[in-house]
C-alpha positions in Angstrom: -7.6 18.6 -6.7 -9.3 18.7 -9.7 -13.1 17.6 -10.5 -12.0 13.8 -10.7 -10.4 13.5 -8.2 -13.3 15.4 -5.6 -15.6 13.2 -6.9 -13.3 9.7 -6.5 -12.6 11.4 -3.0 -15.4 11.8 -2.0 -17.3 7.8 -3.5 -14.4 5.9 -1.9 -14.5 7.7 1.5 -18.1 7.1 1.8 -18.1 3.6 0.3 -15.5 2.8 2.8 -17.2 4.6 5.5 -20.4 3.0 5.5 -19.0 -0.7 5.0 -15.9 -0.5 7.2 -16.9 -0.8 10.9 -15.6 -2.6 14.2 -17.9 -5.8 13.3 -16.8 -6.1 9.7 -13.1 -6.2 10.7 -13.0 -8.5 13.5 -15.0 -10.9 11.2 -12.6 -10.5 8.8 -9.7 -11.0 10.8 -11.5 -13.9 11.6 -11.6 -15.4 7.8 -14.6 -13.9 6.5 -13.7 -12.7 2.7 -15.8 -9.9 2.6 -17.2 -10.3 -1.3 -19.5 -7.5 -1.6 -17.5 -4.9 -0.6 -15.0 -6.5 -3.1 -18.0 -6.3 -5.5 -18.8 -3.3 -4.8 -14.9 -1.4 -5.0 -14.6 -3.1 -8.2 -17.8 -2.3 -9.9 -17.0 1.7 -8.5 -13.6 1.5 -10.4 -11.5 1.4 -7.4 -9.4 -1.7 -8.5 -9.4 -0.1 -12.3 -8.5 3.3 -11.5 -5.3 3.1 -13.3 -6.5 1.0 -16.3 -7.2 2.2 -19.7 -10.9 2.8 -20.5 -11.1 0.6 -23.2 -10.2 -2.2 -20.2 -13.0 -0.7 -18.1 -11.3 1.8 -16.0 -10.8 5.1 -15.8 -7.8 6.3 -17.6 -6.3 8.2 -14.6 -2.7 8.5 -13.1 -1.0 7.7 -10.1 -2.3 11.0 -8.5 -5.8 10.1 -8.7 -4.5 6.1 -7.2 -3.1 7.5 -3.8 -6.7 8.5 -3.3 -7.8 5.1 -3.1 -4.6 4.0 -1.8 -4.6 6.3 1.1 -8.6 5.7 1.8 -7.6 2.2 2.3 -5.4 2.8 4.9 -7.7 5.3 6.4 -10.7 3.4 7.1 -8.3 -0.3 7.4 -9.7 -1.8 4.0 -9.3 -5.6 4.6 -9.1 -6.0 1.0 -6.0 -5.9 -1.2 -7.6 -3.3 -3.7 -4.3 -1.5 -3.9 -2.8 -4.6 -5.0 -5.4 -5.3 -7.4 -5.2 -1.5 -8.6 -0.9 -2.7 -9.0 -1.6 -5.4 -10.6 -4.1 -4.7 -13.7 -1.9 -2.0 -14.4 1.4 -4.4 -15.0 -0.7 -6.9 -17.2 -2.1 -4.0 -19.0 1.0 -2.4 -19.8 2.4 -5.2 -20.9 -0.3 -5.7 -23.6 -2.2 -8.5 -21.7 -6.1 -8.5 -21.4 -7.0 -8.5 -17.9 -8.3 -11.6 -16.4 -11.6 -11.5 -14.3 -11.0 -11.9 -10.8 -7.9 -11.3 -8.0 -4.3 -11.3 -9.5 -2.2 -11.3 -6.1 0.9 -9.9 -6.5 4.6 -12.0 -6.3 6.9 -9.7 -4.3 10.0 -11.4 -5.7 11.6 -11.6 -9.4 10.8 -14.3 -11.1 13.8 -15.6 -12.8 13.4 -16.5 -16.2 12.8 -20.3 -17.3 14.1 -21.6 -20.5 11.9 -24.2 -20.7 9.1 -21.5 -20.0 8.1 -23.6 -16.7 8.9 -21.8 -13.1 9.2 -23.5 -10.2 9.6 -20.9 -7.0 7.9 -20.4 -3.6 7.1 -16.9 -3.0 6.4 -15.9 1.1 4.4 -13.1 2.0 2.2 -12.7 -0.6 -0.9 -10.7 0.1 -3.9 -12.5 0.0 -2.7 -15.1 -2.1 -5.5 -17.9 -0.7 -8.3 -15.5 -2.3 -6.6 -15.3 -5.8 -7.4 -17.0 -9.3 -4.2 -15.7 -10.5 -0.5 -14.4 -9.9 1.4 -12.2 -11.7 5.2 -11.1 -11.5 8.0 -9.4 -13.1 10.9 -11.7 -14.5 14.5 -10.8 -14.6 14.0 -10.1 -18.5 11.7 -7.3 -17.6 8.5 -9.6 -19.2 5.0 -9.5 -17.2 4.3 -13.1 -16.4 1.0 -14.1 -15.2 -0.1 -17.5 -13.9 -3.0 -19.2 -12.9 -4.1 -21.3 -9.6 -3.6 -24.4 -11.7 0.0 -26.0 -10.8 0.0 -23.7 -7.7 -0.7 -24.4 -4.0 -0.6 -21.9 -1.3 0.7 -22.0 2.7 -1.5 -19.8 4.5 0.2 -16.7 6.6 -0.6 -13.8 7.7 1.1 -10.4 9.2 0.0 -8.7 12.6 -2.9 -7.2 11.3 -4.1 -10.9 10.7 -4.1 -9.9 7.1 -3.5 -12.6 4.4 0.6 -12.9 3.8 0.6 -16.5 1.8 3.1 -18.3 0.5 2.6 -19.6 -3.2 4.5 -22.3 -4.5 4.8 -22.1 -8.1 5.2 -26.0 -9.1 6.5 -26.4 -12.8 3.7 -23.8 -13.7 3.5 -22.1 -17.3 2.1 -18.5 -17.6 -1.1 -18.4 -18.9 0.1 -15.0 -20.5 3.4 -13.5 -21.0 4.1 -10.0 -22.4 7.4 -7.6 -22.2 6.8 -4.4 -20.2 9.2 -1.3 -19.5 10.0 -1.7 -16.1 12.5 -3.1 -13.8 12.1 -6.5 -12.7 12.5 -5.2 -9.1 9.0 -3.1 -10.0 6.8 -4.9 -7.7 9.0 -4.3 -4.6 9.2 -0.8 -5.3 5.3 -0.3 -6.3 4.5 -1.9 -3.4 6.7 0.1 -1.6 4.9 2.9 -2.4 1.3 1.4 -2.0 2.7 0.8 1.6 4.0 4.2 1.9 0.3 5.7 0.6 -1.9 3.2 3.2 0.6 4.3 6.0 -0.3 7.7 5.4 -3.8 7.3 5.6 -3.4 5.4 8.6 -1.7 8.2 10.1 -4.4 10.3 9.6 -6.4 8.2 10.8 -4.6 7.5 14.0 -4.3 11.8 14.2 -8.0 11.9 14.2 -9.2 9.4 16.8 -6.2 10.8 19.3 -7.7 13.9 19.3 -11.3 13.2 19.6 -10.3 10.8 22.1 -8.7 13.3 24.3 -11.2 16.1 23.5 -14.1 13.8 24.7 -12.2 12.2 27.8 -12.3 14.8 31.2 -9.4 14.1 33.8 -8.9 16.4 36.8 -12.1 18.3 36.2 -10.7 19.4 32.2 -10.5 17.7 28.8 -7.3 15.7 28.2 -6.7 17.6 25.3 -5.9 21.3 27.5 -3.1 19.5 29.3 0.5 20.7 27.7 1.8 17.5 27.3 -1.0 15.9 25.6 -0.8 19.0 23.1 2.7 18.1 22.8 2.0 14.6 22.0 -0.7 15.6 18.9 1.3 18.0 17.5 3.9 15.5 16.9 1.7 13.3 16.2 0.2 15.8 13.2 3.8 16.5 11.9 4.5 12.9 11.6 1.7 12.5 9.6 1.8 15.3 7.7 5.6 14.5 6.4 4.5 11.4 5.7 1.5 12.1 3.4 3.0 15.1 1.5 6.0 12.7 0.5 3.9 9.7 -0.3 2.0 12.4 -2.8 4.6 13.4 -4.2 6.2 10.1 -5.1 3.0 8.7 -6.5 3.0 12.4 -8.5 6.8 11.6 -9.3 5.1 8.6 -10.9 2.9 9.9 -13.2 5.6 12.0 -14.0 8.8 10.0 -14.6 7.7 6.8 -14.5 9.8 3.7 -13.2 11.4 2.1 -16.4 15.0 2.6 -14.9 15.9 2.8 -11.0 18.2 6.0 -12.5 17.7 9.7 -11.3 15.2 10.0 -15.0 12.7 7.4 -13.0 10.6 8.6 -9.5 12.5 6.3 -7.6 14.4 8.3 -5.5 11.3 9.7 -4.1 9.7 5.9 -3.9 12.6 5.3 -1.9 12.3 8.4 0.0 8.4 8.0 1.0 8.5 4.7 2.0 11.9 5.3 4.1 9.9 8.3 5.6 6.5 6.6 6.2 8.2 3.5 7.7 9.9 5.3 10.0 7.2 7.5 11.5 5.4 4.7 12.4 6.9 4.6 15.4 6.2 8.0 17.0 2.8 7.4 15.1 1.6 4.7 17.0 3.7 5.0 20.7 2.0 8.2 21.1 -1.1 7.4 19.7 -1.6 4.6 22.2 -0.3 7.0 25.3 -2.7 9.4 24.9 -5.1 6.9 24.9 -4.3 4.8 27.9 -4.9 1.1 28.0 -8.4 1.3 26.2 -6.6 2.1 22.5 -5.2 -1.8 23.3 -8.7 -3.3 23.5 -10.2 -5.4 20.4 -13.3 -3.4 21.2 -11.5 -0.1 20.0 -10.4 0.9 16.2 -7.3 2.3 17.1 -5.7 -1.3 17.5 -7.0 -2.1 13.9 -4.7 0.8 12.6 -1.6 0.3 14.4 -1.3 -3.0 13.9 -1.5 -2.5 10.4 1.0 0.3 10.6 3.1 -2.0 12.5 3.1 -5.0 10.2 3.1 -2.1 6.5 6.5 -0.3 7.6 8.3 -3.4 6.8 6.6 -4.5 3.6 8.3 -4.3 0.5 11.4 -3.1 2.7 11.8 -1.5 5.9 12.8 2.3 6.3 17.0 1.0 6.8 16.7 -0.8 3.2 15.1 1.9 1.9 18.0 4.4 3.8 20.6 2.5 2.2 19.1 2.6 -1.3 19.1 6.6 -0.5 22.3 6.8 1.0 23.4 5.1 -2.4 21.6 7.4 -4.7 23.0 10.8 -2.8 27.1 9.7 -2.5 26.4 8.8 -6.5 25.1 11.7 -7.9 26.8 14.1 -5.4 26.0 17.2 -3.4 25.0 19.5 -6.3 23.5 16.1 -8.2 21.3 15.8 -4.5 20.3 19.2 -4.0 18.4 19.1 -7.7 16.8 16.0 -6.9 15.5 16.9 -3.9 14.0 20.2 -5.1 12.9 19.6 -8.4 
């Protein structure tokens, strides 16, 4: 990593670190909307990492964003900084100056009104009950963003008692509209790969409290950890995890690099595809094995594996699950061909 990046690494680990704790997520599972560690992410640069620095951020890529993204998976952020992060990048891009305060992202495409009102419920948003705005992609590739003033929202949430709303969009004009290069399917694949990068540091996550776990816990007169099949049972666990993160790197490098302007083999979406297929997947090995070689106490409330796994759990299938994302894949390698596949998956 470069110098950037250490240093992001290392603020947002211990930012995340000293805030994030048993206490503060059971109260925020319970409703609390934690505002100074939103505060405090935001006024770090975490939500602006990817914005210019003439719109207060930092002018960095996607390389330097799966840091953050993968720290919030990690320590179980209960804040939707990696869909903030998404979402000043789309209104910048599309030439729009960036509203003060949450922009929730709408995971569908928003078809395109002639009479420049929409009308549409959206499910599953995250954290759309904390927002002062929405933005989403219409089908004529324009970035539309909206306000909370002719929208109401149905509160939901995933298994992870994290905030999945449904907005409803009645006869509402975007405050600001502005054409961008990307598909109109962009904010199902980015948040694809936001899922794929918080899954990732999950895993990790998940890796490190199995081991401690069964170095510190003595059955039959030994640590857990020296029996064979509790070694088996890590190891797998550490290769799961390890596929996962190198591929959700290398899409959000394939990013910086190719962009996302097409879904064609030019854009990184065969590897968006690819990480988010991979990362969904694992998460069942991830987390069966976590909890077995922690017995029943990895199932309490008063233990942090549960917070992870049951984020894992309810992130595999956001923004698709890894047999959409298979198809998409299976697509892309009978279209381009055996020679066509073997340069994209080595290049």
């Amino acid at each position: 990593m470069n110098e950037l990046q250490n240093i992001l690494e290392e603020s947002v680990s211990r930012l995340f670190a000293e805030r994030v704790d048993r206490a503060f997520l059971a109260r925020c599972e319970d409703g609390e909307w934690p505002a100074e560690l939103w505060s405090l992410a935001s006024e770090q640069g975490l939500t602006h990492v990817l914005a210019s620095e003439a719109a207060g951020g930092m002018n960095a890529g996607w390389a330097e964003a799966f840091i953050v993204v993968r720290a919030c998976g990690r320590y179980a952020v209960p804040l939707p900084v990696p869909e903030q992060l998404l979402a000043l990048w789309l209104v910048e891009r599309a030439g729009i100056s960036a509203p003060s305060g949450l922009i929730a992202l709408l995971p569908t495409v928003v078809d395109a009104a002639a009479t420049g009102h929409y009308t549409l419920d959206v499910p599953r948003v995250p954290w759309g009950r904390a927002a002062q705005f929405f933005v989403g992609v219409t089908s004529d590739q324009q970035i539309a963003l909206f306000d909370t003033q002719h929208a109401s929202v149905t509160p939901a949430q995933n298994l992870a008692r994290e905030p999945r709303d449904t907005v409803h969009l009645h006869a509402a004009s975007p405050v600001a509209l502005g054409a961008c290069a990307v598909n109109p399917h962009a904010i199902r694949w980015l948040g694809a790969l936001l899922r794929a990068g918080q899954i990732a540091g999950a895993a990790a996550a998940c890796l490190e409290l199995s081991v401690k776990y069964t170095s510190d816990r003595v059955q039959f007169g030994r640590p857990l950890s020296q029996f064979q099949a509790i070694q088996n049972h890590l190891a797998e666990i550490a290769g799961a995890m390890a596929s996962v993160d190198t591929m959700a790197r290398a899409a959000f490098l394939a990013l910086d690099a190719r962009g996302l302007a097409s879904l064609g083999d030019d854009s990184a979406s065969f590897e968006i595809a690819a990480a988010k297929c991979r990362a969904s997947d694992a998460v069942e090995l991830l987390t069966r094995l976590s909890h077995q070689v922690h017995g029943a106490i990895g199932f309490t409330y008063e233990y942090d594996l549960q917070f992870l796994t049951r984020r894992l759990w309810s992130w595999r299938a956001e923004f698709g699950t890894s047999g959409e994302w298979g198809e998409h894949l299976g697509r892309a390698a009978t279209a381009i061909g055996g020679d066509g596949l073997w340069a994209q998956v080595t290049r």
